[in-house]
C-alpha positions as semicolon CSV with decimal commas, in nm:
position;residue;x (nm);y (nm);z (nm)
1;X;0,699;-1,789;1,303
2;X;1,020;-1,614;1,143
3;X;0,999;-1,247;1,132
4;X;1,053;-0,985;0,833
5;X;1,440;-0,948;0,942
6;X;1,485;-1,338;0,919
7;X;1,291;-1,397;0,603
8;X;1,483;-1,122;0,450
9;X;1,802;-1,272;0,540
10;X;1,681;-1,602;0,383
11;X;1,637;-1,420;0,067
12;X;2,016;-1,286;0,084
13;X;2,156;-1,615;0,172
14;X;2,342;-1,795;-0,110
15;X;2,365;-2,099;0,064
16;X;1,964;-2,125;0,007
17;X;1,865;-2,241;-0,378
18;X;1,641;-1,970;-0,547
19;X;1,359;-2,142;-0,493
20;X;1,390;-2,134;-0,090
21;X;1,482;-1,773;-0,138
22;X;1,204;-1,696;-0,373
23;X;0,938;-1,858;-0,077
24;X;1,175;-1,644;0,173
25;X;1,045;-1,298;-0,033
26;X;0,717;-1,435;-0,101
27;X;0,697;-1,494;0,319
28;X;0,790;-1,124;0,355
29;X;0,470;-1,003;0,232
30;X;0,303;-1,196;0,473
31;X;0,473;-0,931;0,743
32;X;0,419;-0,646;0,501
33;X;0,294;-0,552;0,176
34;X;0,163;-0,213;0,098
35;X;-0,063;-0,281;-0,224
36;X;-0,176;-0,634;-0,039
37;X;-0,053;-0,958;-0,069
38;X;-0,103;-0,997;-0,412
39;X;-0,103;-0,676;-0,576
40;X;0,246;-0,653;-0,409
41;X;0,391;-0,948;-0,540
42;X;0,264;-0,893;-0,862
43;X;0,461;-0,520;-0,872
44;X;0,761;-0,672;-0,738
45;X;0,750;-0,951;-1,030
46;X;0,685;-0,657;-1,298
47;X;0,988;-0,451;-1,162
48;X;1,237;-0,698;-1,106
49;X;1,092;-0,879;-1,379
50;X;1,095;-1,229;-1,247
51;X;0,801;-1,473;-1,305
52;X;0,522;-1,439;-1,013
53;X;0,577;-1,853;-1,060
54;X;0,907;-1,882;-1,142
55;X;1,089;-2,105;-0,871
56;X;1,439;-2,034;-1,058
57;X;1,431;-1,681;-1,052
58;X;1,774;-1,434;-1,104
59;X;1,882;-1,436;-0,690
60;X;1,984;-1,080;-0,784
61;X;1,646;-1,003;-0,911
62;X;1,470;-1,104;-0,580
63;X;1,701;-0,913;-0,392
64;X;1,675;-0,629;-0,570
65;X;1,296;-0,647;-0,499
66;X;1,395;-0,735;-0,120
67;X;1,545;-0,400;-0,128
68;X;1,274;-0,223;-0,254
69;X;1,023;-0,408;-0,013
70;X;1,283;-0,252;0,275
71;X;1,296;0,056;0,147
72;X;0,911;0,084;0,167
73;X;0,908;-0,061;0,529
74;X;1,152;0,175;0,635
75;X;0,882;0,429;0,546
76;X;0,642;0,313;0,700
77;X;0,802;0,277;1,054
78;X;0,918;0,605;1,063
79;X;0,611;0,763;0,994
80;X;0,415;0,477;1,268
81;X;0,708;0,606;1,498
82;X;0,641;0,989;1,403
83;X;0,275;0,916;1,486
84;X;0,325;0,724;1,786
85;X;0,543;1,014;1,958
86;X;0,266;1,292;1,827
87;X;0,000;1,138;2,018
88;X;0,193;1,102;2,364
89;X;0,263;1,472;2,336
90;X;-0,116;1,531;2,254
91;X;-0,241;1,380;2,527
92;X;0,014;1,487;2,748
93;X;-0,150;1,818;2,667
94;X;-0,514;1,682;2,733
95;X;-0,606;1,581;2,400
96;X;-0,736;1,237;2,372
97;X;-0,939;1,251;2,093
98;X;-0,763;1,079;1,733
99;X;-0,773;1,289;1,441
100;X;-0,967;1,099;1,114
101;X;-0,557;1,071;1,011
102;X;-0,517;0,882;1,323
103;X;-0,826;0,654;1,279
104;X;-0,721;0,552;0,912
105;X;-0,367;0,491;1,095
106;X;-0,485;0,295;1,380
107;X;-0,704;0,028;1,053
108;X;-0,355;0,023;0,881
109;X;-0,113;-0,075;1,197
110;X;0,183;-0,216;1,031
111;X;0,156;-0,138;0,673
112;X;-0,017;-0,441;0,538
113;X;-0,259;-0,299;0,312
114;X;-0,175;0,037;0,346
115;X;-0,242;0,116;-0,017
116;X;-0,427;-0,131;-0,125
117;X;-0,567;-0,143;-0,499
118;X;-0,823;-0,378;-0,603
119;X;-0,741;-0,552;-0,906
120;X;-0,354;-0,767;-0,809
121;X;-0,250;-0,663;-1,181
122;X;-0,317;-0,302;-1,173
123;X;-0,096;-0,089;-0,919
124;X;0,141;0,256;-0,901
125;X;0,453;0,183;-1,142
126;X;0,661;0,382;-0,909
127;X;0,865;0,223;-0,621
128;X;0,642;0,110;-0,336
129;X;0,869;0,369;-0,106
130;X;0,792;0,651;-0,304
131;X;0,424;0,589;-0,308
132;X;0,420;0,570;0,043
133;X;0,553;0,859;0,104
134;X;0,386;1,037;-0,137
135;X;0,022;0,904;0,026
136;X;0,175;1,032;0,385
137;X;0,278;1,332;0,251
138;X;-0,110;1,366;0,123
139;X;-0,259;1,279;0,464
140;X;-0,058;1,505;0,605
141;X;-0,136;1,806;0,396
142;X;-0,507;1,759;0,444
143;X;-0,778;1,678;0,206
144;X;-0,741;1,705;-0,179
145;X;-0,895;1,708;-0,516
146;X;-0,649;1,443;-0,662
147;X;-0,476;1,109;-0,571
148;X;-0,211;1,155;-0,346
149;X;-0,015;0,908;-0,468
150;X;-0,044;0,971;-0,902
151;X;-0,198;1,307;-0,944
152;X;-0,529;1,148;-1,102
153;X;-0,810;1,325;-1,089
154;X;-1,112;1,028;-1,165
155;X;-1,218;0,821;-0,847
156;X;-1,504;0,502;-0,842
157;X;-1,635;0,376;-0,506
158;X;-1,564;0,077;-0,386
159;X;-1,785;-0,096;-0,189
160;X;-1,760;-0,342;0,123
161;X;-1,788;-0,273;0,533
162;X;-1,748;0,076;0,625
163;X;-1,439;0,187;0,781
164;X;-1,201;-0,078;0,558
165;X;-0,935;0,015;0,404
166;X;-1,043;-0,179;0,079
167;X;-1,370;0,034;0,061
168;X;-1,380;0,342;-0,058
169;X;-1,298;0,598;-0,332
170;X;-1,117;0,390;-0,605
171;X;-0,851;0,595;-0,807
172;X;-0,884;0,518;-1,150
173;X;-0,526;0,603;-1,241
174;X;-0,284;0,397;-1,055
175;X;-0,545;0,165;-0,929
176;X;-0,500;0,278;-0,557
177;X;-0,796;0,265;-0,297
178;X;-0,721;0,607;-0,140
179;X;-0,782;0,737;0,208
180;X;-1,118;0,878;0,232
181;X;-0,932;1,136;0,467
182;X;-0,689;1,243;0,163
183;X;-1,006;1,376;-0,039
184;X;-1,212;1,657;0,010
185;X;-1,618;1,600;0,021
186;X;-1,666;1,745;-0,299
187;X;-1,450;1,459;-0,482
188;X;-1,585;1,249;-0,235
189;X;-1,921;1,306;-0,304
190;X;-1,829;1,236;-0,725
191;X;-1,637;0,942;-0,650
192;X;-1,996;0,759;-0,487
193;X;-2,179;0,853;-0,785
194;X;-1,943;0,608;-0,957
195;X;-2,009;0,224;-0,818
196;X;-1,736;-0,074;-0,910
197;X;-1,951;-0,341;-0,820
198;X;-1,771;-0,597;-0,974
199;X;-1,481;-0,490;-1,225
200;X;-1,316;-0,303;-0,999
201;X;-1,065;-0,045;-1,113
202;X;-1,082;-0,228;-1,501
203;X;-1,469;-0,195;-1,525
204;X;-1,499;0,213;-1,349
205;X;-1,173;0,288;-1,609
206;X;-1,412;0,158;-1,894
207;X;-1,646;0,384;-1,842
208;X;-1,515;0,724;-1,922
């Protein structure tokens, strides 16, 4: 099975026809996708603004979104790599114990997922590295009263298996399903007063 780094060669190869380097990009976000497979794809289409179908797209276009795909995963390993080291010096020093930061970390290994939003068509419109660091830069402040990663202020819950990173408090804003450690229990609280049972971030926005 070919890894990010080959599939994202594939993509930048132009002895491969757009289509094979279309599948190449699609492939990536099999290795990693913030938003989720589809919610990523979908964002990459809007901002390069290529067809999610198109087997002809603009090679320049789906490198462009390679770019910003890297960009992201470059994020994402450094702060996995910032973690990593923390905890061998913690328990160097006797503590074993994982924060709640470190037990949302250990559900997300390897970044697929990592901000995942609900409905594929409604996601952040900033670039997927800038959300990510904005939503580490919130876990690592502590708990909030708004959205790490937009600033909103109005949260649903969605439901499904505790401990998931696709349950919990639904941001209605950017469409983000943010860390329950981000929040405070106050917001927290609010947000499961507010169900999503089946709309998702569409049918809580609908209702004021």
């Amino acid at each position: 099975m070919a890894g990010f780094r080959s599939l994202a060669r594939q993509v930048r190869d132009p002895r491969c026809e757009p289509a094979l380097r279309r599948y190449a990009l699609r492939k990536c976000l099999e290795r990693f996708a913030p938003y989720g497979h589809r919610a990523t794809w979908h964002h990459l289409c809007e901002r390069h603004r290529f067809g999610p179908d198109d087997r002809d797209a603009d090679p320049a276009r789906l490198v462009a979104a390679l770019e910003e795909l890297e960009d992201a995963r470059a994020v994402w390993l450094a702060y996995e790599r910032r973690v990593a080291e923390r905890r061998r010096r913690e328990k160097h020093l006797g503590v074993r114990r994982p924060s709640a930061v470190d037990d949302w970390h250990r559900r997300t290994w390897g970044g697929n997922g990592v901000a995942p939003c609900a409905d594929p068509q409604v996601h952040p419109q900033a670039a997927l590295g800038e959300v990510l660091r904005r939503l580490i830069a919130g876990l690592e402040s502590g708990p909030g009263s708004r959205c790490p990663v937009c600033g909103g202020t109005r949260f649903g819950w969605l439901p499904g298996a505790s401990g998931h990173p696709r349950c919990g408090p639904l941001c209605t804003r950017c469409g983000v399903v943010v860390p329950v450690q981000a929040l405070t229990d106050e917001v927290l609280a609010a947000a499961r007063r507010q169900h999503a049972p089946g709309g998702g971030v569409r049918a809580l926005a609908a209702v004021g």
